[in-house]
C-alpha positions as a Markdown table, in Angstrom:
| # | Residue | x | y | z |
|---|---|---|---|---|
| 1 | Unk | 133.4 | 74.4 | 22.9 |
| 2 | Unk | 131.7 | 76.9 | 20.1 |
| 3 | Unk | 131.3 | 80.2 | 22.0 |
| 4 | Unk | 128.3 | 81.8 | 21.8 |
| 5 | Unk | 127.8 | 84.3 | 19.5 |
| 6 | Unk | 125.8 | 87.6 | 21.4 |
| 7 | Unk | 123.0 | 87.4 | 18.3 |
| 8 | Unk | 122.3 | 83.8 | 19.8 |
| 9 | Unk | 122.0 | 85.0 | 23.7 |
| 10 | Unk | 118.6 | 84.9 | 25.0 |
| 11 | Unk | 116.7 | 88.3 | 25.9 |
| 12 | Unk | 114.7 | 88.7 | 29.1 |
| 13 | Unk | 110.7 | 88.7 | 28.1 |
| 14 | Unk | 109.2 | 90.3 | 31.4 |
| 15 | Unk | 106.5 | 89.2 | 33.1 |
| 16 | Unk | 103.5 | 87.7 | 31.3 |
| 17 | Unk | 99.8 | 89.1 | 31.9 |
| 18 | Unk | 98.8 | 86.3 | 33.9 |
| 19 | Unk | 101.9 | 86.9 | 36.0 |
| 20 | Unk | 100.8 | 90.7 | 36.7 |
| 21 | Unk | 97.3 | 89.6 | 37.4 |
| 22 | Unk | 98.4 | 86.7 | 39.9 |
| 23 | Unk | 100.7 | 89.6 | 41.7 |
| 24 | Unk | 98.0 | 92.4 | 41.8 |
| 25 | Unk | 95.4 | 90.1 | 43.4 |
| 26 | Unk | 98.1 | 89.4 | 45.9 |
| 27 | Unk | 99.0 | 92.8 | 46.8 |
| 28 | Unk | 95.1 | 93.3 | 46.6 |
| 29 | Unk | 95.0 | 90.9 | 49.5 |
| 30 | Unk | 98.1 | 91.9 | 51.6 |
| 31 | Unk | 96.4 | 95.7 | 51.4 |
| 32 | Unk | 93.1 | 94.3 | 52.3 |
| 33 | Unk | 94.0 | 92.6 | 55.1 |
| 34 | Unk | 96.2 | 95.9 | 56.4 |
| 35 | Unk | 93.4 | 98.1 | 55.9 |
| 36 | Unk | 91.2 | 95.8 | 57.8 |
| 37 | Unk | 93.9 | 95.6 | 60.5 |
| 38 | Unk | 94.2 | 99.4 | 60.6 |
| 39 | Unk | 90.0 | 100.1 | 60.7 |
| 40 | Unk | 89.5 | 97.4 | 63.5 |
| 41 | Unk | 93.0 | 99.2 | 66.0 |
| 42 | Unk | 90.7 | 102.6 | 65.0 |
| 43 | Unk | 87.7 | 101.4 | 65.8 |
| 44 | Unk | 89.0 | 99.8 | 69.1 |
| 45 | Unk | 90.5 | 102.7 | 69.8 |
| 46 | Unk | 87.7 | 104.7 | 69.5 |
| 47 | Unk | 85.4 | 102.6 | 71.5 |
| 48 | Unk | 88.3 | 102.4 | 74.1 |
| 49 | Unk | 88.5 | 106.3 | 74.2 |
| 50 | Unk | 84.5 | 106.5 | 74.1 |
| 51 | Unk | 84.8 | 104.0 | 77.3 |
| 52 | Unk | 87.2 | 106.3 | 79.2 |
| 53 | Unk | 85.6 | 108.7 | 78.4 |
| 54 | Unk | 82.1 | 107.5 | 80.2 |
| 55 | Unk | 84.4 | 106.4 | 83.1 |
| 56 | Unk | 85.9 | 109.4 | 84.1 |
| 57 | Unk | 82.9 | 111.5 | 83.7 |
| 58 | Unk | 81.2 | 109.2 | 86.2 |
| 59 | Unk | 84.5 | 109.2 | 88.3 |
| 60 | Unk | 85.0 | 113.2 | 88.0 |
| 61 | Unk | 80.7 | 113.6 | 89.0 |
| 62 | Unk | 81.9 | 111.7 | 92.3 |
| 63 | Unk | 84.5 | 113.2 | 93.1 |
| 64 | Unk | 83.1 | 116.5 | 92.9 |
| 65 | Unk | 80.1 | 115.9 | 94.8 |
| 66 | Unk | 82.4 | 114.3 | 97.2 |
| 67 | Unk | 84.4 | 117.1 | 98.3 |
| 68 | Unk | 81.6 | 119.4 | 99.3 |
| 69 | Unk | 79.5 | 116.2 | 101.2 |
| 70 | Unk | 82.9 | 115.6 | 103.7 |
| 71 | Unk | 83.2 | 119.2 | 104.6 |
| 72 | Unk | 79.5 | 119.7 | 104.5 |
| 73 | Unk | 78.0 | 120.9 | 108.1 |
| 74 | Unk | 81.8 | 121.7 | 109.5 |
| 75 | Unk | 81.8 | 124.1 | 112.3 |
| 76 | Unk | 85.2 | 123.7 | 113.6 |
| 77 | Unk | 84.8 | 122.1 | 117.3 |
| 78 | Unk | 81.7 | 122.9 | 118.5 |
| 79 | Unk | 79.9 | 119.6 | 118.4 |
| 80 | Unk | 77.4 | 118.0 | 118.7 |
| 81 | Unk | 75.1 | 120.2 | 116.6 |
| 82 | Unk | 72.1 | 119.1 | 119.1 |
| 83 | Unk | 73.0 | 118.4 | 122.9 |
| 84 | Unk | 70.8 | 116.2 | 123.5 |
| 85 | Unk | 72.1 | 115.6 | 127.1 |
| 86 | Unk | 69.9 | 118.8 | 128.0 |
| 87 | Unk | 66.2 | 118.6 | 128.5 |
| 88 | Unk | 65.2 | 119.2 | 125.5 |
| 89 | Unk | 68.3 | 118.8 | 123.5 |
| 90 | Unk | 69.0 | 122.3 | 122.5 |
| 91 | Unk | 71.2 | 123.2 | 119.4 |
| 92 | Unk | 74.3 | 124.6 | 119.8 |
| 93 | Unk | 73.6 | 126.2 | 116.1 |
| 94 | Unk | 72.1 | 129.9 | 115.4 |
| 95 | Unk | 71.1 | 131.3 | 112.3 |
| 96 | Unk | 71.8 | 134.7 | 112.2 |
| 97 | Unk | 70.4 | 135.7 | 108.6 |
| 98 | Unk | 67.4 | 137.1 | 108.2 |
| 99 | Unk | 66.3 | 133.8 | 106.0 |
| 100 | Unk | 66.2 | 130.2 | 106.3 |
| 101 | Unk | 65.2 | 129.7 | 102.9 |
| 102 | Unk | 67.2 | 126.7 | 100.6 |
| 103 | Unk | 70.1 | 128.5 | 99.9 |
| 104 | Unk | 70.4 | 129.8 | 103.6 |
| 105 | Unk | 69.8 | 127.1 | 106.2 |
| 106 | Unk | 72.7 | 126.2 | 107.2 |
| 107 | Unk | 71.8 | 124.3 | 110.2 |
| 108 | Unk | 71.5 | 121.3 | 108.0 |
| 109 | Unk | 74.5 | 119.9 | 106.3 |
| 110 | Unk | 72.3 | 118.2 | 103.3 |
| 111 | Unk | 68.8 | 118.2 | 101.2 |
| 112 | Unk | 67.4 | 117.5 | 98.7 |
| 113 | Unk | 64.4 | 116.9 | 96.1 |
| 114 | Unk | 63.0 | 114.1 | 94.8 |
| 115 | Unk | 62.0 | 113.1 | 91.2 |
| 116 | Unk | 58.6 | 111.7 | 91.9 |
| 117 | Unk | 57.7 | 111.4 | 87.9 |
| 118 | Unk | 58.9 | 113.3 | 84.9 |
| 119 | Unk | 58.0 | 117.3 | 85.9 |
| 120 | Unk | 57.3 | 116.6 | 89.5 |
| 121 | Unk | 59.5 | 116.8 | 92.8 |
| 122 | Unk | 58.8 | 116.3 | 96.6 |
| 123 | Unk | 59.5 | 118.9 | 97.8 |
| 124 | Unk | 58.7 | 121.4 | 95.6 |
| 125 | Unk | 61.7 | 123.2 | 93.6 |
| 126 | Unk | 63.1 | 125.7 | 95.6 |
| 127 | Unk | 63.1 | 129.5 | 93.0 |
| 128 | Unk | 67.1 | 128.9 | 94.0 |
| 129 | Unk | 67.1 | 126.3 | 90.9 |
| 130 | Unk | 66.4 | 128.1 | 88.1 |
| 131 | Unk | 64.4 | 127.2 | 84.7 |
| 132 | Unk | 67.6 | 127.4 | 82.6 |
| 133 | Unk | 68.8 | 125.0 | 82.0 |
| 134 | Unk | 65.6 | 122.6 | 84.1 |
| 135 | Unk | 66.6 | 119.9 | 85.8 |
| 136 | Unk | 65.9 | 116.7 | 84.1 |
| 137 | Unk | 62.7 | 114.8 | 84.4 |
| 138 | Unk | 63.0 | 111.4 | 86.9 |
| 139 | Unk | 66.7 | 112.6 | 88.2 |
| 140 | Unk | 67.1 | 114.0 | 91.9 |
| 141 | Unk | 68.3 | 116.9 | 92.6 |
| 142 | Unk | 71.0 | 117.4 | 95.7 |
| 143 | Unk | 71.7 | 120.5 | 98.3 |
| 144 | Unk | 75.1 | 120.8 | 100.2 |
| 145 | Unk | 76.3 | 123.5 | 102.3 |
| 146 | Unk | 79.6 | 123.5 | 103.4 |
| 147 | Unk | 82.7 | 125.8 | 103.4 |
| 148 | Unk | 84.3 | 125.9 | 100.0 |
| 149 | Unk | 87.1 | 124.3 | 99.0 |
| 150 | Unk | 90.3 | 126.6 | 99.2 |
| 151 | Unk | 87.9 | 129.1 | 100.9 |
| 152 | Unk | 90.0 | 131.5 | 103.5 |
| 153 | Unk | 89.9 | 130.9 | 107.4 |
| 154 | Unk | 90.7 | 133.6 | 109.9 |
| 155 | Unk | 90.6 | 133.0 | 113.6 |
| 156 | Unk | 89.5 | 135.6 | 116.1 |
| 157 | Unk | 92.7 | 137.2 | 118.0 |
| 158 | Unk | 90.7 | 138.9 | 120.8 |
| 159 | Unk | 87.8 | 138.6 | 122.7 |
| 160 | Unk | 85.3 | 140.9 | 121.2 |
| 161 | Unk | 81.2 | 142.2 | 122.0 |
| 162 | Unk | 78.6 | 140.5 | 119.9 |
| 163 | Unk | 77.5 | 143.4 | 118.1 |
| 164 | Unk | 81.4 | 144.7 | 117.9 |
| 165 | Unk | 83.3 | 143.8 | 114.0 |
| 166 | Unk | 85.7 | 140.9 | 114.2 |
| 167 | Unk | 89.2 | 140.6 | 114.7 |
| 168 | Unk | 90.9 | 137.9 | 113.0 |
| 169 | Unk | 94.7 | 137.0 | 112.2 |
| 170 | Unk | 94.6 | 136.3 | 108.8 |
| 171 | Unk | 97.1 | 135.3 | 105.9 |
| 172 | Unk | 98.6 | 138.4 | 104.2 |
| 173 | Unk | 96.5 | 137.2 | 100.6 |
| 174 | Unk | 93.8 | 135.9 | 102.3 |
| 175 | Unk | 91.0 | 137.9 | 101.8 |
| 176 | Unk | 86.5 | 138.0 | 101.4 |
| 177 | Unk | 84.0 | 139.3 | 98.7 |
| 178 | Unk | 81.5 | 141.1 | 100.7 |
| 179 | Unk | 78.4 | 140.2 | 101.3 |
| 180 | Unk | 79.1 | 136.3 | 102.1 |
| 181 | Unk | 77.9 | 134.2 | 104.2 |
| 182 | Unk | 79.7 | 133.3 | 107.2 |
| 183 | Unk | 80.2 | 130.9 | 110.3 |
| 184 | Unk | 81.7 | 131.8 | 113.7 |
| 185 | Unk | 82.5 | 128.9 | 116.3 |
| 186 | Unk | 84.2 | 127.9 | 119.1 |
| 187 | Unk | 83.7 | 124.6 | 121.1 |
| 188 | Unk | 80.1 | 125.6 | 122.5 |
| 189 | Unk | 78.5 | 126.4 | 119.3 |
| 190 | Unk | 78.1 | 128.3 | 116.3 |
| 191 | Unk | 76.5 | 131.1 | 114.4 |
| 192 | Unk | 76.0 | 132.0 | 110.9 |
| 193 | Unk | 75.5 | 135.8 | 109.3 |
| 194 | Unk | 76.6 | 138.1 | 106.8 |
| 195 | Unk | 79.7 | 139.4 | 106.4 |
| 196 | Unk | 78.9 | 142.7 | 105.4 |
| 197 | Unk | 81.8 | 144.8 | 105.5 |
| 198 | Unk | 86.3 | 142.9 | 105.6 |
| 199 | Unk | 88.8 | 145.5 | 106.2 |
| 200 | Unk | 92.6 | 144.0 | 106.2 |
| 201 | Unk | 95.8 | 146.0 | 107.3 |
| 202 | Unk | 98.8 | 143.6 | 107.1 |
| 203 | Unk | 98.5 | 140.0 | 108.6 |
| 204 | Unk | 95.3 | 141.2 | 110.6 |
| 205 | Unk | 91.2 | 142.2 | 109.4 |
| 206 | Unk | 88.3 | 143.1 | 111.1 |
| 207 | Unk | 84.7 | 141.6 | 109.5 |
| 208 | Unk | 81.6 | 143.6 | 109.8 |
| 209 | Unk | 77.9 | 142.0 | 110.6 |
| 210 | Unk | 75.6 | 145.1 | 110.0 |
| 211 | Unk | 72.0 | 144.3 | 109.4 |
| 212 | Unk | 69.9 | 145.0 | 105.9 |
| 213 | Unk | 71.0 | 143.6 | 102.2 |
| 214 | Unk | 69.9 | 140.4 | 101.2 |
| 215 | Unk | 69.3 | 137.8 | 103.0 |
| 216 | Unk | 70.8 | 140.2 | 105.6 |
| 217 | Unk | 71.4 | 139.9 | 109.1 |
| 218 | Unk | 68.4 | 139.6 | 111.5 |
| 219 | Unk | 70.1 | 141.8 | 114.2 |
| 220 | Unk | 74.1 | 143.4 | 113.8 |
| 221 | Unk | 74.5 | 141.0 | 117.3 |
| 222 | Unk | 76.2 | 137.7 | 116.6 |
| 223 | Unk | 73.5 | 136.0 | 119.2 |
| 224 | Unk | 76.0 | 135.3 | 121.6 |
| 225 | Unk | 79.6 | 135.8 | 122.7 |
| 226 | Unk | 82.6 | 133.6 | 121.1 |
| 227 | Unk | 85.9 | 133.1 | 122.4 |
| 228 | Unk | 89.8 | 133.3 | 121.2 |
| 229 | Unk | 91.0 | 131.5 | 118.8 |
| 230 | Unk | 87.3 | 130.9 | 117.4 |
| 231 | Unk | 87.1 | 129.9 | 113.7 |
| 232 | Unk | 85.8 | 131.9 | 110.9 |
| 233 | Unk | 85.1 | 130.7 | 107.8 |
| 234 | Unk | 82.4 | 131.4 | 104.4 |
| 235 | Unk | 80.2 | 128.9 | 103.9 |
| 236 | Unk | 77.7 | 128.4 | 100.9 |
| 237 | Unk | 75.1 | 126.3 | 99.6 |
| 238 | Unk | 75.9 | 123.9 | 96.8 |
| 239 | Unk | 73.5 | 122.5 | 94.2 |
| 240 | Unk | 74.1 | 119.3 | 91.9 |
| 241 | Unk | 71.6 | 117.9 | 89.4 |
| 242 | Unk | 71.3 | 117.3 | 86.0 |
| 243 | Unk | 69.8 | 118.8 | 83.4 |
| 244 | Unk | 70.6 | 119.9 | 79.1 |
| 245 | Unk | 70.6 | 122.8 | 77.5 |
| 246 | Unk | 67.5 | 121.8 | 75.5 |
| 247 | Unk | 67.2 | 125.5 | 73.4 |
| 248 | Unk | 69.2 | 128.5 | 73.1 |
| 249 | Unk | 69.4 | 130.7 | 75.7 |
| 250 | Unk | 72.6 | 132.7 | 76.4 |
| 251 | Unk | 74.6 | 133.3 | 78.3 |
| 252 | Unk | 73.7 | 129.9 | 80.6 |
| 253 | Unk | 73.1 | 128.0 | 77.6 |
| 254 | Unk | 74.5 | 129.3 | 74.5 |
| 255 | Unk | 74.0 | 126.2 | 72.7 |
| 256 | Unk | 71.8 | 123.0 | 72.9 |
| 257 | Unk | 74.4 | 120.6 | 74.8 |
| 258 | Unk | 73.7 | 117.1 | 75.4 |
| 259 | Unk | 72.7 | 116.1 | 79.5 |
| 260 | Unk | 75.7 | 117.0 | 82.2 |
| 261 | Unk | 75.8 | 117.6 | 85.8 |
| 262 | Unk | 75.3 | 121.2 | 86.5 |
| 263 | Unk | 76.2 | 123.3 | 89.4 |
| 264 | Unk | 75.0 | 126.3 | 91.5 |
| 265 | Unk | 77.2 | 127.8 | 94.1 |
| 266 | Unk | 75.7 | 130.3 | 96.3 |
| 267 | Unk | 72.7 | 131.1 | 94.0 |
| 268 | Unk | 75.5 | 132.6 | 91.3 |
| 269 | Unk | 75.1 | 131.5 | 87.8 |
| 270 | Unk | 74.7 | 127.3 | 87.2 |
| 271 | Unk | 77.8 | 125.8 | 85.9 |
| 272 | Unk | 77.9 | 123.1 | 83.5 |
| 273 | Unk | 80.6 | 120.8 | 85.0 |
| 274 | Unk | 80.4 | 117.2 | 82.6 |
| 275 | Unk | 79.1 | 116.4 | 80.1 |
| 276 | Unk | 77.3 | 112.8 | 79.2 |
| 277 | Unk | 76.0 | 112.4 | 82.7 |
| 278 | Unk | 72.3 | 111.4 | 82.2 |
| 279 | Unk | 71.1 | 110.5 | 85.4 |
| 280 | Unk | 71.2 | 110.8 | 89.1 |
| 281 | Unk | 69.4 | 109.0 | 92.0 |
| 282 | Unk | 69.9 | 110.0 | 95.9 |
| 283 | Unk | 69.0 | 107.9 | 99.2 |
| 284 | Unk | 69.7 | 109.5 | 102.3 |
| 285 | Unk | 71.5 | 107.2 | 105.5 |
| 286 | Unk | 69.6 | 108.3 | 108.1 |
| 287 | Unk | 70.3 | 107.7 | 111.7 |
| 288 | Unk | 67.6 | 106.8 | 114.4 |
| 289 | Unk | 69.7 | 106.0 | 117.3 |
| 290 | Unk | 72.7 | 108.7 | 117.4 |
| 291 | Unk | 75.1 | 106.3 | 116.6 |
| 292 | Unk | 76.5 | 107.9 | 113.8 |
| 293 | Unk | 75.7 | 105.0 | 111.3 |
| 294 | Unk | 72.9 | 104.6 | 109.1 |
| 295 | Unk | 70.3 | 102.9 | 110.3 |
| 296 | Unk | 68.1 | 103.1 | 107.2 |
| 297 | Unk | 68.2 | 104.6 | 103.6 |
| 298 | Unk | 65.3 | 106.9 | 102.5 |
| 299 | Unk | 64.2 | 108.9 | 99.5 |
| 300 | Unk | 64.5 | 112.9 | 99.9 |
| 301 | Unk | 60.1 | 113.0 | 100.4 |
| 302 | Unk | 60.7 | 110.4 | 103.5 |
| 303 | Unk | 63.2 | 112.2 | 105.4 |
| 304 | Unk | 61.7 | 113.7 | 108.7 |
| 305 | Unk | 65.0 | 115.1 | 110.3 |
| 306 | Unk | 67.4 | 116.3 | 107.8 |
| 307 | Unk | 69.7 | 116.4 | 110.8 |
| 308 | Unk | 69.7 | 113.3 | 111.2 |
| 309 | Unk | 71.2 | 112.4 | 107.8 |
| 310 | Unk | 74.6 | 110.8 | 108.1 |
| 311 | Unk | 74.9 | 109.5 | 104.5 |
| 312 | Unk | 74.4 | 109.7 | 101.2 |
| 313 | Unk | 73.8 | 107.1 | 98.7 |
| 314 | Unk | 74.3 | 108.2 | 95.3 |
| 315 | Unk | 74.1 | 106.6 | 91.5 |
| 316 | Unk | 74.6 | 108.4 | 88.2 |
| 317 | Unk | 74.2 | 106.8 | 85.0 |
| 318 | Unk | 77.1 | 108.1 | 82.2 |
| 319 | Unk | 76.8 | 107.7 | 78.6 |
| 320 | Unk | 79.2 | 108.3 | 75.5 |
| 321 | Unk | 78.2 | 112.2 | 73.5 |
| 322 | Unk | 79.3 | 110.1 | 70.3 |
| 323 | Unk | 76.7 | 107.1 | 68.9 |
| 324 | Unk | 78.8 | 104.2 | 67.7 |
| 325 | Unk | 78.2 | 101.0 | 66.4 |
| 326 | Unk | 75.0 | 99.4 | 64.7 |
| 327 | Unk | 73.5 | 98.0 | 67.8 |
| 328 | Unk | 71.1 | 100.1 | 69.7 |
| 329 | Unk | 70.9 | 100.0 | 73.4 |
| 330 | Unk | 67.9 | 98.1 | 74.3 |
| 331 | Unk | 68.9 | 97.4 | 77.8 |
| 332 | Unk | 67.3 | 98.9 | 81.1 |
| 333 | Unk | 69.7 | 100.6 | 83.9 |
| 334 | Unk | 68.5 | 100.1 | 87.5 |
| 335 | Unk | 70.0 | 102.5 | 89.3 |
| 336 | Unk | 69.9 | 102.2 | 93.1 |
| 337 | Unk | 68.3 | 98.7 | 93.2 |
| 338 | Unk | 65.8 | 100.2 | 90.4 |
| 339 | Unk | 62.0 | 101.5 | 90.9 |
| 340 | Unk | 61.3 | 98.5 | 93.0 |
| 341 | Unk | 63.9 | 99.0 | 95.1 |
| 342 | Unk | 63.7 | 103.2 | 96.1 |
| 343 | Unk | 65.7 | 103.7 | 92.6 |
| 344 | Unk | 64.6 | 104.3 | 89.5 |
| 345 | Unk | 65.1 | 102.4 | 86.1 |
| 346 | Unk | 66.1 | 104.4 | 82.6 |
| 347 | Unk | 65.7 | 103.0 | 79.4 |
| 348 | Unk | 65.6 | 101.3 | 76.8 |
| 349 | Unk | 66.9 | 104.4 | 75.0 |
| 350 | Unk | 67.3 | 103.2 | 71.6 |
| 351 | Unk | 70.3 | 104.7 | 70.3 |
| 352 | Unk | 73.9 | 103.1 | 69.3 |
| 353 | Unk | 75.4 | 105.2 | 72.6 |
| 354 | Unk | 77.4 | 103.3 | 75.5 |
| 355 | Unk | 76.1 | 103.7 | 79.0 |
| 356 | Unk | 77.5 | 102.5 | 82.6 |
| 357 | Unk | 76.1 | 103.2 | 86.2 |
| 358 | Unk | 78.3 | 104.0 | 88.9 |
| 359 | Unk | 77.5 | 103.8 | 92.7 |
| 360 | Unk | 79.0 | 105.2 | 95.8 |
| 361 | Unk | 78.3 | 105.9 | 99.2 |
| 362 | Unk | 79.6 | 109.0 | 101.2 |
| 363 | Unk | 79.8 | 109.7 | 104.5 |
| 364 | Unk | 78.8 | 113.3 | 105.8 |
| 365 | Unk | 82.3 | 113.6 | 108.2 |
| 366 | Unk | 80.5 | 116.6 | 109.9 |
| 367 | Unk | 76.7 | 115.3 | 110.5 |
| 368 | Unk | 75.8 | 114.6 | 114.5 |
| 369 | Unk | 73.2 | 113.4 | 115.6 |
């Protein structure tokens, strides 16, 4: 065989233009379809988060309100609130301050107001909610009073005379803000007044109940006498409702924020606790025959008794801060049953937002009947 000579060897000619275009168009397509991959995980991602996001603020609302409803009305022992095997039932609760007003009347667990149209409420706003920020139109607004949580408790370590301070065993970093409001009780009943003055040596204190300051003590006499071992605790009146910082106005609103559940605690400054809840509903379980069960559910304008309020029924609607999407939310949310059912309906609202109600019932542990 003639071996070839390296003049005659063949050279490599590349890759023609038709080649090149055939390849781009193919990478074109393999990018494409990653890119499309990659925006659709995002954008599920991103609704997922949005999703969560609506969840737990409708989770975290509940569990909130939920904390001060169970220890709302606790008085240690001394139960029932009204003895009704004495003619007539007689309350083994006294109010000591020198007010009964909203944020004072502690001898019912719960109240509340409600939204009977867009500015209105029945009963009237207590001056304890304040115009900044304003409750929202149409949503309900609800009152607790209970002992705080992580509060301090003392218990009496002698027997003492009604208008003498008192002595309580305490723990060494235990400790009160004076003036606060405080309960006293033992297995026959219970009084509220101000603390007025808490002096602490060691694992010991002494509590003061002088009259004047506001709301003040009606008398420096706790009413009637209490015995060992009796429970003291500060108690204070919470309020929930919703509302949105709508215009500037520090140092409550320092910004316009979108609508939240707000907080008051003891007529201090409201508290903005989450935002994207939008709205709130409230029926009351009341109980007719002292059974401890609900024998009927009524708006806060229908409830005769307050005391007699075992229950509460509550819905909030929760919505995304974030539009998304193209498609606007055209749907209605019934909340409660809806308007014809004690509830109340929101929407349509128009906007590319997600929304979800959530519903729960809680049971006031303290209330008797």
């Amino acid at each position: 065989m003639k071996p070839v000579k390296f003049s005659q060897r063949r050279h490599s000619a590349g890759f023609s233009l038709i080649e090149l275009m055939v390849a781009l168009t193919l990478s074109m397509i393999l990018m494409a379809g990653a890119l499309s991959i990659l925006y659709s995980t995002k954008l599920t991602s991103s609704e997922n988060e949005r999703l969560a996001r609506v969840q737990e603020a409708g989770r975290t609302a509940f569990e909130l309100i939920r904390q001060d409803a169970r220890a709302a009305g606790y008085l240690g022992c001394a139960k029932p609130r009204i003895d009704r095997s004495l003619n007539p039932p007689t309350s083994t609760f006294s109010n000591g301050l020198n007010s009964t007003s909203l944020l004072w009347n502690f001898g019912f667990p719960v109240s509340g107001f409600e939204a009977t149209s867009a500015t209105v409420w029945t009963p009237v706003l207590d001056a304890a909610i304040p115009a900044v920020p304003v409750p929202a139109g149409g949503n309900d607004v609800l009152v607790l009073r209970a002992a705080r949580p992580g509060s301090p408790v003392f218990r009496t370590n002698a027997v003492f005379n009604v208008g003498d301070p008192i002595p309580v065993d305490r723990d060494p970093n235990a400790t009160l803000t004076v003036p606060v409001s405080i309960v006293i009780s033992d297995c026959k009943g219970a009084t509220v007044f101000m603390a007025t003055d808490f002096a602490a040596t060691g694992g010991t204190a002494t509590i003061k109940h002088a009259t004047g300051g506001a709301p003040g003590n009606s008398s420096s006499d706790l009413l009637r006498s209490f015995s060992l071992d009796s429970l003291v605790q500060p108690v204070q009146t919470v309020i929930y409702y919703v509302a949105s910082c709508t215009a500037v106005n520090a140092p409550v609103c320092p910004a316009i924020t979108p609508p939240a559940l707000w907080q008051i605690v003891g007529g201090g400054t409201p508290q903005e606790l989450i935002q994207g809840v939008e709205g709130m509903q409230l029926l009351y379980g009341v109980d007719t025959d002292g059974d401890q069960l609900a024998n009927s559910y009524q708006k806060a304008n229908a409830v005769a008794d307050w005391s007699t309020v075992v229950s509460v029924n509550i819905a909030v609607l929760a919505r995304s801060i974030d539009e998304t999407g193209v498609e606007k939310d055209k749907q209605t949310y019934k909340l409660l049953g809806g308007a014809a059912n004690n509830g109340a309906d929101y929407g349509p609202f128009n906007d590319r937002r997600q929304r979800q109600i959530f519903t729960t019932t809680i049971t006031l542990r303290n209330a008797t009947t």
